[in-house]
MILUMFI-887683 format. One record per residue: x, y, z of N, C-alpha, C, O in turn. Coordinates in pm, 1 decimal, always signed. Example, Ala and Ser with C-alpha at 12.3 -4.5 7.8 and 13.67 -1.06 7.14 Angstrom:
BEGIN
[[+1319.0,-569.0,+780.0],[+1230.0,-450.0,+780.0],[+1320.0,-330.0,+780.0],[+1423.6,-331.9,+846.5]]
[[+1285.0,-225.0,+708.0],[+1367.0,-106.0,+714.0],[+1290.0,+3.0,+787.0],[+1340.9,+113.8,+803.9]]
This chain:
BEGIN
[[+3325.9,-1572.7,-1036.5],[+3190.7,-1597.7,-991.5],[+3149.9,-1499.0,-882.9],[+3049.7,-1429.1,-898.0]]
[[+3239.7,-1490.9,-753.4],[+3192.6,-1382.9,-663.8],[+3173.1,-1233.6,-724.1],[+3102.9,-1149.0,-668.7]]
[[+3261.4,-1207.2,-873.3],[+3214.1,-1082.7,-904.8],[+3075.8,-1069.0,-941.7],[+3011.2,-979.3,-887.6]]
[[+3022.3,-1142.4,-1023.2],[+2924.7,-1192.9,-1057.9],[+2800.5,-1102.2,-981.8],[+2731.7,-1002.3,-1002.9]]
[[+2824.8,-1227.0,-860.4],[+2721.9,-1190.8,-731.2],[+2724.3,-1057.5,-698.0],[+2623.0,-992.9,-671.0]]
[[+2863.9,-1003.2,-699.2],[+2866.3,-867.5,-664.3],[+2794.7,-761.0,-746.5],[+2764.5,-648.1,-708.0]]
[[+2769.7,-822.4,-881.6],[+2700.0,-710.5,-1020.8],[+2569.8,-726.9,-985.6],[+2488.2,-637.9,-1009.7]]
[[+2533.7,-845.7,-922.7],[+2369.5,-853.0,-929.9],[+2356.6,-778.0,-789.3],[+2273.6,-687.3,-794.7]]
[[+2409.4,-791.2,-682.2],[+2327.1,-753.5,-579.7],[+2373.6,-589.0,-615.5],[+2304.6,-487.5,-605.1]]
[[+2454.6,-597.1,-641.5],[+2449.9,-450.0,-652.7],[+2313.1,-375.2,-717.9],[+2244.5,-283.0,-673.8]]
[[+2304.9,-440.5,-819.7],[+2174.7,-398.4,-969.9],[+2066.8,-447.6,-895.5],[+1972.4,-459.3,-973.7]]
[[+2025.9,-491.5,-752.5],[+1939.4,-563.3,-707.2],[+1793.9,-490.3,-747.0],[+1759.9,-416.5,-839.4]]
[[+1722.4,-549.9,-626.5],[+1577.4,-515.7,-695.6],[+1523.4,-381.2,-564.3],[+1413.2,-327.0,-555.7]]
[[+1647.8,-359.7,-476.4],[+1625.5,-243.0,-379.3],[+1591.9,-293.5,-258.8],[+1607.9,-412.5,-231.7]]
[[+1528.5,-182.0,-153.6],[+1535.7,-237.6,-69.7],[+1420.9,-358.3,+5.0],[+1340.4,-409.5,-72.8]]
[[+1417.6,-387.7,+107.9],[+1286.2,-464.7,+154.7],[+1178.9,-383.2,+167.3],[+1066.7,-428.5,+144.7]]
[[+1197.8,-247.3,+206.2],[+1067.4,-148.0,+225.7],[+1019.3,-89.2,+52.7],[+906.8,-50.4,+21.0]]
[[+1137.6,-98.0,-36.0],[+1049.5,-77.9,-181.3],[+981.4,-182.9,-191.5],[+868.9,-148.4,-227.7]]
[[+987.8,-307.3,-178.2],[+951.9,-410.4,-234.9],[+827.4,-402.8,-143.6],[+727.9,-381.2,-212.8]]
[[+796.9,-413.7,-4.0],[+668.5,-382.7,+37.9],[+560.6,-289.4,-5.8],[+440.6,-308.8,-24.9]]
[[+658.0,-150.0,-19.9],[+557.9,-84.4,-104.2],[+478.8,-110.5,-228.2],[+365.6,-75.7,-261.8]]
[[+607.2,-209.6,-309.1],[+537.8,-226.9,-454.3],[+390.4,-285.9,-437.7],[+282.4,-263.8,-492.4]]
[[+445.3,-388.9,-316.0],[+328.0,-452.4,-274.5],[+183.4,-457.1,-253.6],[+91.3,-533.3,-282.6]]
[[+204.0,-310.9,-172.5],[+76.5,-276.5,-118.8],[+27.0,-257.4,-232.2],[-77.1,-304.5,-278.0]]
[[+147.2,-144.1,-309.6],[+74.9,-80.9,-448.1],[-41.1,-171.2,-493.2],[-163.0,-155.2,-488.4]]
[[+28.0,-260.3,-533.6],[-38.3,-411.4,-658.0],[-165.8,-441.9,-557.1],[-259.2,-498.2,-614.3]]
[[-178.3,-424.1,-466.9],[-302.7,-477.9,-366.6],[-415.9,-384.4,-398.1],[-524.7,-408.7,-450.3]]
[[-363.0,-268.0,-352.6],[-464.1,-152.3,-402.2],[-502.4,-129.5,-478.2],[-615.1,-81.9,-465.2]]
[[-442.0,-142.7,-635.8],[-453.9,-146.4,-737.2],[-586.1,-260.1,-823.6],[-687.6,-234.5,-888.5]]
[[-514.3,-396.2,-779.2],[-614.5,-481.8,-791.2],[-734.3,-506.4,-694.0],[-806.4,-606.0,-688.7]]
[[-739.6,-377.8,-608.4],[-912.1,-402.0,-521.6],[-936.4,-252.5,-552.9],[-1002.3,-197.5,-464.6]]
[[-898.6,-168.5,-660.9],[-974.4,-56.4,-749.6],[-1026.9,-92.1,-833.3],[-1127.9,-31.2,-868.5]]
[[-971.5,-238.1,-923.4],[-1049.2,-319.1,-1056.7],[-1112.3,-366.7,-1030.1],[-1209.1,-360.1,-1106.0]]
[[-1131.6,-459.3,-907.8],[-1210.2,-557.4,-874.1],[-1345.3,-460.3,-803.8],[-1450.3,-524.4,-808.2]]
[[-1358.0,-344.4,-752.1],[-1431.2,-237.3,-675.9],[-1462.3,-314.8,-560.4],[-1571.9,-369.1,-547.1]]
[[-1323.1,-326.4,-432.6],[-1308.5,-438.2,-370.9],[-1317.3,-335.3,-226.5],[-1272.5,-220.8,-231.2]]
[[-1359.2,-372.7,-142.5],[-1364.3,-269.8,-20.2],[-1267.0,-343.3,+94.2],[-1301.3,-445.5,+153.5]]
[[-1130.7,-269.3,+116.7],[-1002.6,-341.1,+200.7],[-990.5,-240.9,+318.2],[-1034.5,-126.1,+312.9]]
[[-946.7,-278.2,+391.4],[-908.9,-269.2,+568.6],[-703.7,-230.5,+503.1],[-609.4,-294.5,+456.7]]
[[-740.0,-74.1,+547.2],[-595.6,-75.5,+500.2],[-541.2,+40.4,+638.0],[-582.5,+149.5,+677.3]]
[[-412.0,-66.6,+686.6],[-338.2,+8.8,+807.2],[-240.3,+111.0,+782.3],[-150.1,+104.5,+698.8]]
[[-268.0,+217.3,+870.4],[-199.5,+324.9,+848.6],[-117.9,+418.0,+963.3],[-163.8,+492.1,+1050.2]]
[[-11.6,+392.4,+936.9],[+122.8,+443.4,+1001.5],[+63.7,+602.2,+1069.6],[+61.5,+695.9,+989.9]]
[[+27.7,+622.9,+1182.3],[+30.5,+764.0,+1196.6],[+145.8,+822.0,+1252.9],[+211.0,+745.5,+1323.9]]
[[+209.0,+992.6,+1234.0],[+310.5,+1096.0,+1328.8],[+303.1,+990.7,+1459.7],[+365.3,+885.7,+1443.5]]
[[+250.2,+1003.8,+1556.4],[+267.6,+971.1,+1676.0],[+310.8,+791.2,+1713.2],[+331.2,+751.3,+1827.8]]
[[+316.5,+716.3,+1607.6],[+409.8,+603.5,+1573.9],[+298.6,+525.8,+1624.7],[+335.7,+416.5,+1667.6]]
[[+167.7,+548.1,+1634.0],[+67.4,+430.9,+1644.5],[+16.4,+401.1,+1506.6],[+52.9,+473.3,+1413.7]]
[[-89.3,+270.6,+1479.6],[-131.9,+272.0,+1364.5],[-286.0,+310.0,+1392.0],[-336.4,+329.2,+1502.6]]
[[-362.0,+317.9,+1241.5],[-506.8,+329.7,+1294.6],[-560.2,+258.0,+1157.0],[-513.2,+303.1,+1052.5]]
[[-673.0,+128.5,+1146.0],[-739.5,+72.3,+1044.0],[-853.8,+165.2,+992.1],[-950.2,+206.6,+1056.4]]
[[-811.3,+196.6,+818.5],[-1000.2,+200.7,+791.3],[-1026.9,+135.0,+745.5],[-960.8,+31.4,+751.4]]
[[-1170.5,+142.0,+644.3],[-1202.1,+54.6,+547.2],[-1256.7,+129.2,+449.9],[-1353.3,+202.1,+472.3]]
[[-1204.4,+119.2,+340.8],[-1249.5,+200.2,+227.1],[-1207.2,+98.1,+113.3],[-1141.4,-5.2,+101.4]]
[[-1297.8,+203.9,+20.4],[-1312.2,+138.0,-112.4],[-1189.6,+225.3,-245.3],[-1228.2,+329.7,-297.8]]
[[-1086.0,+181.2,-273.4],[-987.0,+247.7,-359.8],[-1083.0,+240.6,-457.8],[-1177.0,+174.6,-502.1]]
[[-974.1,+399.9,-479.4],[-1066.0,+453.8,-639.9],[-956.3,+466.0,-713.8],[-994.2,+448.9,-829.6]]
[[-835.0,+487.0,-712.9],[-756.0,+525.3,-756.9],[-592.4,+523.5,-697.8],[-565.7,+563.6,-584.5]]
[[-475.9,+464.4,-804.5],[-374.9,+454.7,-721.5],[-279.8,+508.6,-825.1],[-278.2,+462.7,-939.3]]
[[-181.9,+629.1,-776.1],[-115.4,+692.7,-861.5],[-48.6,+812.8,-798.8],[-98.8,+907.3,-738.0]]
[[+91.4,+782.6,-831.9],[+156.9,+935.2,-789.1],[+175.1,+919.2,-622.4],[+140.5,+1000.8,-536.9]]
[[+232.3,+804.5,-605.2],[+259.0,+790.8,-443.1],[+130.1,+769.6,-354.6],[+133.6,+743.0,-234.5]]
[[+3.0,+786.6,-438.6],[-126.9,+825.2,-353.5],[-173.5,+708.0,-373.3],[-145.9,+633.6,-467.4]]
[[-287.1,+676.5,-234.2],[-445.2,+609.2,-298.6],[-570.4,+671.4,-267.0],[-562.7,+729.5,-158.7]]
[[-669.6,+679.6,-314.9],[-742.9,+784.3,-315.3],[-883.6,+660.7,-322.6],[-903.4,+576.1,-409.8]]
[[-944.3,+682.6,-229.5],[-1076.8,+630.3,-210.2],[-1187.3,+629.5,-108.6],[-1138.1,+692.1,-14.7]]
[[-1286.9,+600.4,-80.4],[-1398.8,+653.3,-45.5],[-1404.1,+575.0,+82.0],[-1410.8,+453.9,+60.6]]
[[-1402.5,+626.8,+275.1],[-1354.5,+563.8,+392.5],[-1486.7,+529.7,+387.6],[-1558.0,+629.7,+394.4]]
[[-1553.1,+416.2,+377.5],[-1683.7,+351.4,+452.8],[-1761.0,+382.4,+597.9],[-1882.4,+394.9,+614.6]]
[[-1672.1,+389.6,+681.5],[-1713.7,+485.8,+783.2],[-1775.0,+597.3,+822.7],[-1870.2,+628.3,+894.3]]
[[-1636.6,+686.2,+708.8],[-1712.6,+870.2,+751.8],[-1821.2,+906.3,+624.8],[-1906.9,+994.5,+631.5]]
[[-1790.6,+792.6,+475.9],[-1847.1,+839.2,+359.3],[-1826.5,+940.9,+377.9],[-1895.5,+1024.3,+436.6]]
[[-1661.8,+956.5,+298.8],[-1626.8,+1052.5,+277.6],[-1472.8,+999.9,+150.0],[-1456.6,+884.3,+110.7]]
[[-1404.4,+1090.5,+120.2],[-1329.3,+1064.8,+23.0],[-1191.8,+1067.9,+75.2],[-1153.1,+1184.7,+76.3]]
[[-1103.1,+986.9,+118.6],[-959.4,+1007.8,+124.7],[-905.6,+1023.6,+106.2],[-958.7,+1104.6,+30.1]]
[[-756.4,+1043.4,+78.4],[-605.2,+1016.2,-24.6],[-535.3,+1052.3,+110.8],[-534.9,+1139.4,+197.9]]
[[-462.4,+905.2,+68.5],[-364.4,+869.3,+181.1],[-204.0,+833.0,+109.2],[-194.2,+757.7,+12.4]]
[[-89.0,+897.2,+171.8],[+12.2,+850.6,+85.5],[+29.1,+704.8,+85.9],[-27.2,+638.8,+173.3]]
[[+103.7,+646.9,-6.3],[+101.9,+510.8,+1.9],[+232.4,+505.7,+114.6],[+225.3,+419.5,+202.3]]
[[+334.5,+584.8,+112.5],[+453.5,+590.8,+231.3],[+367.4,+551.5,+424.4],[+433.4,+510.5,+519.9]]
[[+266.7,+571.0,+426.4],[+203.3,+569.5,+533.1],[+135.7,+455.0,+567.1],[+105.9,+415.1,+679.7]]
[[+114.9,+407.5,+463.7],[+39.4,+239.5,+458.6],[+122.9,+126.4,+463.2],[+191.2,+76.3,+373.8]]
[[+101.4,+81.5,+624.6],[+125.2,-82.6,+620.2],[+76.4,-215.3,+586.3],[+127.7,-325.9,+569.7]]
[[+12.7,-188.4,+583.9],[-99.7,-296.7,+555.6],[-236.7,-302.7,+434.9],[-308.8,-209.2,+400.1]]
[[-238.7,-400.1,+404.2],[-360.2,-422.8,+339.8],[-434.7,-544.1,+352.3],[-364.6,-643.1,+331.8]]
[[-590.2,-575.6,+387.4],[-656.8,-674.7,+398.8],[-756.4,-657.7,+352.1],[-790.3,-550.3,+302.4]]
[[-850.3,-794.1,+358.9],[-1007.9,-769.6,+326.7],[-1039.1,-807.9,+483.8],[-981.3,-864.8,+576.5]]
[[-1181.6,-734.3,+455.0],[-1192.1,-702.6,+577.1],[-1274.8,-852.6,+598.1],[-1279.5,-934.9,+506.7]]
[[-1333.9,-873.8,+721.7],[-1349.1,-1026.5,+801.3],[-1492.4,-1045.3,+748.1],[-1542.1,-936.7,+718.5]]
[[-1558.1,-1130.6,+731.2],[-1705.6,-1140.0,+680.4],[-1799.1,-1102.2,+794.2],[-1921.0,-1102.7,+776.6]]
């Protein structure tokens, strides 16, 4: 039986930071179908974060790519850089 355990965690499903990522992925993804406008946090170099709000257009190839409400302008942000995802507050 303990080998067992040992085949699965081994074959597991990776780590906690893939599994967040998948996460965000599926978030972004489903507020590009829905044409959903989300508050998404982003990891900057200098180890602070900074919120925008944009509307995803597109999620693919490590990227999300959509339009910042703010500057109206067009983004692509890696998804490696994104912590967060919300809707934004009414």
């Amino acid at each position: 039986m303990a080998d067992l355990v040992q085949r699965v965690a081994a074959a597991g499903g990776g780590s906690p930071e893939d599994t967040d990522r998948a996460w965000i992925a599926r978030q972004l993804d489903a507020a590009v179908k829905a044409r959903m406008t989300v508050v998404v946090t982003v990891a900057l170099a200098d180890g602070t974060t900074s919120e925008l709000s944009m509307e995803p257009t597109g999620v693919g190839g490590g990227r999300v790519r959509g339009r910042d409400r703010k500057s109206d302008i067009e983004r692509t942000l890696p998804l490696s850089s994104i912590v967060a995802v919300a809707t934004p507050a009414p």
